[in-house]
C-alpha positions in Angstrom: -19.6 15.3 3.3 -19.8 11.6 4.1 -21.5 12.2 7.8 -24.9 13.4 8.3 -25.1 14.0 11.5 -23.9 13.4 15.3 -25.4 10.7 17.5 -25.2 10.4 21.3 -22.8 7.0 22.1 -25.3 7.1 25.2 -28.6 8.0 24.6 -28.6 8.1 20.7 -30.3 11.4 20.4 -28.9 13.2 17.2 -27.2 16.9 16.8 -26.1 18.9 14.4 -22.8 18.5 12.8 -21.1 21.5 14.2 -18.5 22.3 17.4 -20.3 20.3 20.2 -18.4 18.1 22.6 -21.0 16.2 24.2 -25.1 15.5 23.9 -27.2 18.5 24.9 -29.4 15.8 26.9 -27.2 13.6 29.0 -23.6 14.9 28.6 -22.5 11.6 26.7 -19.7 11.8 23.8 -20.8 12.3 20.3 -20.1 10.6 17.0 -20.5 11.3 13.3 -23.3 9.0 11.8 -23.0 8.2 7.9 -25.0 6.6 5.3 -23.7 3.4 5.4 -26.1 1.7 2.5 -24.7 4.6 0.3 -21.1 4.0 1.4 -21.6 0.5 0.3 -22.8 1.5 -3.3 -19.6 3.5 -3.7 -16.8 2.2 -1.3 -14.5 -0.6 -2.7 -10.7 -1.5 -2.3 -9.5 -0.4 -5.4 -11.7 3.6 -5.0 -9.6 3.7 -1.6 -6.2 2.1 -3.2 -6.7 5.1 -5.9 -7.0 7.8 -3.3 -3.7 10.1 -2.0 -1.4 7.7 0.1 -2.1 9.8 3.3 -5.7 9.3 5.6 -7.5 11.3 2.8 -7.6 8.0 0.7 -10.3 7.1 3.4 -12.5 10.2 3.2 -15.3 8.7 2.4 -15.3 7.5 6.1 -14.5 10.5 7.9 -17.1 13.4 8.5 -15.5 16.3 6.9 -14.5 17.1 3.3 -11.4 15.9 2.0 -8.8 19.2 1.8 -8.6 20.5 -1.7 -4.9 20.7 -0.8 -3.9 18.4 1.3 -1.1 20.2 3.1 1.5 18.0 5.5 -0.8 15.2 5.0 -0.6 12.5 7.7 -1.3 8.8 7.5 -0.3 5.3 5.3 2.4 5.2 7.8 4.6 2.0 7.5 4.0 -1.2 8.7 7.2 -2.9 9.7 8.1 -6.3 10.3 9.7 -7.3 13.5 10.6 -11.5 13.3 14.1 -10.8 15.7 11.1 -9.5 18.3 8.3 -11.8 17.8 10.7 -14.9 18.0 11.9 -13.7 21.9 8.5 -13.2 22.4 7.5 -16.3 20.9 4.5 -15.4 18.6 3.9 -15.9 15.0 4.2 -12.9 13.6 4.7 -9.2 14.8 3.9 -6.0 12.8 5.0 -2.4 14.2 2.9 0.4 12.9 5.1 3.1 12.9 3.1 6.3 13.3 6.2 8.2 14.3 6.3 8.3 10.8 4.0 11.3 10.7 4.3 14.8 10.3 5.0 15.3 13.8 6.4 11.8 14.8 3.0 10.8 16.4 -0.2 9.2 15.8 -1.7 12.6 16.7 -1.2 14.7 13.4 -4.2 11.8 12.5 -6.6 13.4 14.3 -5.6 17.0 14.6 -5.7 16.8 11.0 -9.5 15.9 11.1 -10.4 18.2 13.8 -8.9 21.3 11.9 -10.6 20.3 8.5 -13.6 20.9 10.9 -12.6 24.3 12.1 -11.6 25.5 8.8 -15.4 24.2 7.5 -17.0 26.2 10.3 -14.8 29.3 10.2 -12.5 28.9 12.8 -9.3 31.1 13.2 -7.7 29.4 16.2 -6.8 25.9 17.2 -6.0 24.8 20.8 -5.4 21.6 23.1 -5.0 20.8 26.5 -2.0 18.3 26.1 0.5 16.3 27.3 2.9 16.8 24.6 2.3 14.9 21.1 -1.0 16.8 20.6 0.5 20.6 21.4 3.0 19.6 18.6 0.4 18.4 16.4 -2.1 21.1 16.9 0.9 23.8 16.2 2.4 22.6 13.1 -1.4 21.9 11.8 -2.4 25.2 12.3 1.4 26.5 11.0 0.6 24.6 8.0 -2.8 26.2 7.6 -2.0 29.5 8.5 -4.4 29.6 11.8 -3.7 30.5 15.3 -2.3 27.8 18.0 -2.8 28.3 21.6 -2.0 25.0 23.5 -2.3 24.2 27.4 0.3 22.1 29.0 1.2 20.6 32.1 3.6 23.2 33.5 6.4 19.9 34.4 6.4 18.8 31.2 9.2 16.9 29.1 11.3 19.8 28.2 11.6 17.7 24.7 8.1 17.8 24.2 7.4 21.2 24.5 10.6 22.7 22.2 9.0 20.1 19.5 5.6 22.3 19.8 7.5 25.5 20.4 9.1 25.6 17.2 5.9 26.1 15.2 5.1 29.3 17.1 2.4 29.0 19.0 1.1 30.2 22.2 2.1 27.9 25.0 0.3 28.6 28.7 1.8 26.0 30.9 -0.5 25.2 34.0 0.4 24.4 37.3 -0.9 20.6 37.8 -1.7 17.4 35.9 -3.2 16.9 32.3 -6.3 16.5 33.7 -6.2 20.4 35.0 -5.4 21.6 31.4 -8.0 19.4 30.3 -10.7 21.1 32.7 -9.0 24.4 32.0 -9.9 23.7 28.5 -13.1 22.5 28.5 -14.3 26.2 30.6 -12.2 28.2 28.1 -14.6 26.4 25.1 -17.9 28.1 26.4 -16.4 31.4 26.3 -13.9 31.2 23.4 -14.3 31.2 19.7 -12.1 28.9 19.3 -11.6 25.1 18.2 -10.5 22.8 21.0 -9.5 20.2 19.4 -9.9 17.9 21.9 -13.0 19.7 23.3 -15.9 21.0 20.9 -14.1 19.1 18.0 -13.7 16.2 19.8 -16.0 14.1 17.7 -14.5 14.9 14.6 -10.9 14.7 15.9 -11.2 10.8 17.6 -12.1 9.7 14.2 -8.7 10.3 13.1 -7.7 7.3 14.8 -9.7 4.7 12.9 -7.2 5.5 9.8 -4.9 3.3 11.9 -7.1 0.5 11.4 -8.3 0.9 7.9 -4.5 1.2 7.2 -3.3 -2.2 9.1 -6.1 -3.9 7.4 -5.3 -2.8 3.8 -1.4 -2.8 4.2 -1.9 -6.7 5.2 -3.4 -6.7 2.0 -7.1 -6.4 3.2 -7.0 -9.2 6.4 -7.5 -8.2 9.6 -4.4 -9.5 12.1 -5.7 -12.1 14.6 -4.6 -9.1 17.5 -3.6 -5.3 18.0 -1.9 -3.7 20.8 -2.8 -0.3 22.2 -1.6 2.5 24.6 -4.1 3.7 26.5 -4.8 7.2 27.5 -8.1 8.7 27.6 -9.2 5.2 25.9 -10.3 7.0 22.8 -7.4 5.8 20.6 -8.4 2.1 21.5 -12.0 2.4 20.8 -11.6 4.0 17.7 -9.3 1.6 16.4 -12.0 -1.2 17.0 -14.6 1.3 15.5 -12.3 1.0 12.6 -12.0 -2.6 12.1 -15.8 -3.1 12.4 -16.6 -0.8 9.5 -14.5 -1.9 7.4 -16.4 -5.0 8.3 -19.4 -3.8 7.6 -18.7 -2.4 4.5 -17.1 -6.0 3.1 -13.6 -4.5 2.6 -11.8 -7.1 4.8 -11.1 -10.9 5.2 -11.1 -12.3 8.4 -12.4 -11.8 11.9 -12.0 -8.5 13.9 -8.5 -8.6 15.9 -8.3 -8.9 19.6 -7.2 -5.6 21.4 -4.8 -5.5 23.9 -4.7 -2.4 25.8 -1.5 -0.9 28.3 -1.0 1.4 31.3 1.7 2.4 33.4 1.0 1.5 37.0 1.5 5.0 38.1 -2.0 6.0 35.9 -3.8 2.8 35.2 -7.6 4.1 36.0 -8.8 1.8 32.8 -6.8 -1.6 33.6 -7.8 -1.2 37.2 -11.7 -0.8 36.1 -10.9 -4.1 33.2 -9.7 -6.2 36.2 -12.5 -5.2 38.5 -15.5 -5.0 35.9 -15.8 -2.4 37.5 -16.2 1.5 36.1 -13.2 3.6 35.8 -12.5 5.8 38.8 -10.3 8.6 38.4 -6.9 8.4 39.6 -4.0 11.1 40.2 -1.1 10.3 37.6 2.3 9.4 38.9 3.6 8.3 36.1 6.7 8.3 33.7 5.0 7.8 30.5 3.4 11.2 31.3 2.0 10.8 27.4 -0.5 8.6 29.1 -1.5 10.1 31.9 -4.6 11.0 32.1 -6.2 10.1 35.4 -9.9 11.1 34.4 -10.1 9.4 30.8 -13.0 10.4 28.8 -13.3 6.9 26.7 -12.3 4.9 29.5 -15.4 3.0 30.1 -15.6 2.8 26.2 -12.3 1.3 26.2 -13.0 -1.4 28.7 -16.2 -2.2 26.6 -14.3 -2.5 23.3 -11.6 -4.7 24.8 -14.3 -7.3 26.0 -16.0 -7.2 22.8 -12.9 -7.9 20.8 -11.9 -11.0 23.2 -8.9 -8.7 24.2 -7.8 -7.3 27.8 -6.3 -4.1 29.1 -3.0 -4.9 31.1 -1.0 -2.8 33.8 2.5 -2.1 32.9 5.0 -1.7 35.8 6.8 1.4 36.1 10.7 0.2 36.0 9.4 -2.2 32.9 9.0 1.1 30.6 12.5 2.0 30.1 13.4 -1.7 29.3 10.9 -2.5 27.3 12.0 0.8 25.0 15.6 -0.3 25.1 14.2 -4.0 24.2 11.7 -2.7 21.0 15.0 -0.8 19.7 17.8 -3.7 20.7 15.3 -6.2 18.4 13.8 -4.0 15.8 15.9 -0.5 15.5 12.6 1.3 16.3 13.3 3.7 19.4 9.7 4.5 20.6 8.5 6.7 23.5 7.2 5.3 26.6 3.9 5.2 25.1 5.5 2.2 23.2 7.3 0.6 26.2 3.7 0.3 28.0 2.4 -1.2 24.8 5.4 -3.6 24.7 4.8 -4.5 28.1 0.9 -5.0 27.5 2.3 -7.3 24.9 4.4 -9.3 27.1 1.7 -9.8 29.7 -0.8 -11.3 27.1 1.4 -13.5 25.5 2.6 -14.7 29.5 -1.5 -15.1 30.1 -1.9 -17.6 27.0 -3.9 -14.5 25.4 -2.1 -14.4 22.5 -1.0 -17.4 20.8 2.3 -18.7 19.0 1.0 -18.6 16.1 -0.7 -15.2 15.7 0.1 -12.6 13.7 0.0 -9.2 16.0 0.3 -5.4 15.4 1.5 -3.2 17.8 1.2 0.3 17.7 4.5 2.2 18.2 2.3 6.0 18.9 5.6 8.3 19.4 9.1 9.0 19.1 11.5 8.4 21.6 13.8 11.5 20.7 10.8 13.3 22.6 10.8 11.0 25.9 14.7 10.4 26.2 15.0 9.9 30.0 13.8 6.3 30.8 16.9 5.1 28.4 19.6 7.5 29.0 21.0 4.8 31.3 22.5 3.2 27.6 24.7 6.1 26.6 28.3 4.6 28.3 30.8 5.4 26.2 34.5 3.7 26.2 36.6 6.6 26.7 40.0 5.9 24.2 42.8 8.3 23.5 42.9 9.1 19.2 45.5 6.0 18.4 45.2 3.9 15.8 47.8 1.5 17.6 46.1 1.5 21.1 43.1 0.7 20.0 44.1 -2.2 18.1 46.4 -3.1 21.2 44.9 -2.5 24.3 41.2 -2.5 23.1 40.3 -5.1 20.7 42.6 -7.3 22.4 41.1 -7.7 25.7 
């Protein structure tokens, strides 16, 4: 196992590498630590171009074991070119990375794959979430691929498309009455007295490193160059950090040409806690969501702080996305690319937007942005685009009265 131990993003102190959400001293989150000199001697391009084409080609950089047998593998998802797009938008080049290419049509079967390897390596029989929507799906198929228990907790309003895409796998669904950030407290309680693995609780460490695959992906599916920038839905913020966590160590380990990319971070306007706290240089303050791309809304986020950080360190910015701008912006991505994504991806379109309007992002540049989800589970914003022509079943009338005018 790669990682050899868990360090305190706060106060560095170091724990054991077992199901603890946060330091035992001053409550801050907690990351795997590896051997990176060691890494070095035995890390190169071609051992990680030789590995599976899922995220267990990079498990030399995650902190638990690769699977044996890697079942519903996530990961290499592909990397699609959009010129139509980036020639509206007037940038260089533009790079969708299409992680509704997964098991579950989200960038979430990433980490919940991690985060279960965990649980199965400490003897865990049950995986739960609190969620609002990709992670319950991700969570159930996992642990109906692994043959564990699934218990998630979701916000009781949720999209009704959401939930029958986590439904299907059987698993135990306790919808609560109130936001995310309810289940996520809900969750957090139940993790004291449960024997369970909360994914996004005590695993929490191992699970957010799912999400640096994204990067070590972009950077080897450009053929080992970093782009010049990266754009980013932001929820809890853990996503974006991670992805710059990413970048950097494939930095430090020598694997990639080129400078880290800038990241560009979006929220909706009805949950935008972290771009408030960029704009103010401020800390975030929790908000309560009102939001339509309910995937991100999550008023108290964890990694928000962490999220602003990484965005100044990276030259980027976080930008506020208005709310009648999502459903657009998902009907524009599609219109120019044939990629319907959910309204995740129309606040990261519209973070897009507002960078290259600020001079942030330049003609010239070549840009990934991250489409997270499928829009098949977030239908509503663009049901305004089904209008059929009605026509009677003639050959003759159509030809006639239809065609002609």
């Amino acid at each position: 196992m790669p990682a050899v131990s868990l360090s305190c993003r706060i106060c560095s102190i170091e724990h054991p590498l077992v199901a603890t959400g946060s330091c035992s001293r001053c409550f801050g989150p907690l990351d795997p630590t590896y051997d990176w000199d060691a890494l070095r001697a035995r890390v190169s391009r071609a051992s990680i171009e030789a590995g599976p084409a899922s995220i267990w080609r990079y498990a030399d950089l995650l902190p638990v074991a690769a699977p044996s047998d890697a079942r519903l593998a996530p990961g290499m998802t592909p990397l699609h070119p959009a010129p139509r797009l980036a020639a509206e938008l007037g940038i260089g080049e533009l790079w969708l990375k299409l992680d509704t290419a997964n098991p579950t049509h989200s960038f979430k079967d990433r980490v919940v794959a991690v985060a279960a390897r965990k649980a199965q390596e400490l003897g865990l029989e049950t995986l739960s979430c609190s969620s609002t929507g990709n992670l319950a799906g991700a969570v159930a198929a996992r642990a109906a691929a692994e043959g564990l228990e699934a218990v998630v907790f979701v916000p009781s309003d949720l999209e009704p498309e959401k939930l029958a895409a986590a439904a299907v796998y059987g698993p135990r669904i306790f919808a609560v009455a109130g936001t995310y950030d309810h289940c996520s407290r809900l969750s957090v309680e139940l993790s004291f007295e449960l024997p369970w693995g909360f994914v996004n609780v005590n695993l929490r460490s191992y699970y957010a490193e799912g999400s640096k695959t994204i990067a070590y992906e972009i950077a080897e599916q450009l053929g080992w160059q970093t782009p010049d920038a990266v754009v980013i839905p932001i929820a809890s913020g853990a996503l974006f950090h991670k992805v710059g966590q990413g970048f950097n160590e494939l930095a430090t380990l020598g694997l990639v040409d080129g400078s880290a990319p800038s990241l560009f971070g979006g929220q909706a306007a009805g949950c935008e806690p972290v771009a408030v706290a960029f704009r103010e240089g401020a800390r975030v303050v929790p908000v309560r969501p009102a939001s339509i791309a309910r995937s991100l809304a999550i008023g108290n986020p964890a990694d928000g702080d962490f999220a602003v950080a990484t965005a100044r360190a990276t030259g980027g910015a976080i930008h506020t996305v208005a709310e009648d701008e999502i459903g657009p912006n998902m009907e524009h991505l599609a219109a120019t690319t044939g990629v319907f994504g959910e309204t995740a991806t129309g606040v990261t379109l519209g973070a897009l937007k507002a960078a290259v309007a600020a001079g942030q992002v330049g003609r010239q540049a070549r840009v990934v942005l991250l489409v997270t989800g499928d829009g098949l589970k977030t239908p509503g914003p663009v049901s305004n685009t089904y209008d059929p022509i009605m026509i009677e079943a003639d050959a003759d009338a159509f030809l006639e009265q239809v065609l002609v005018t």
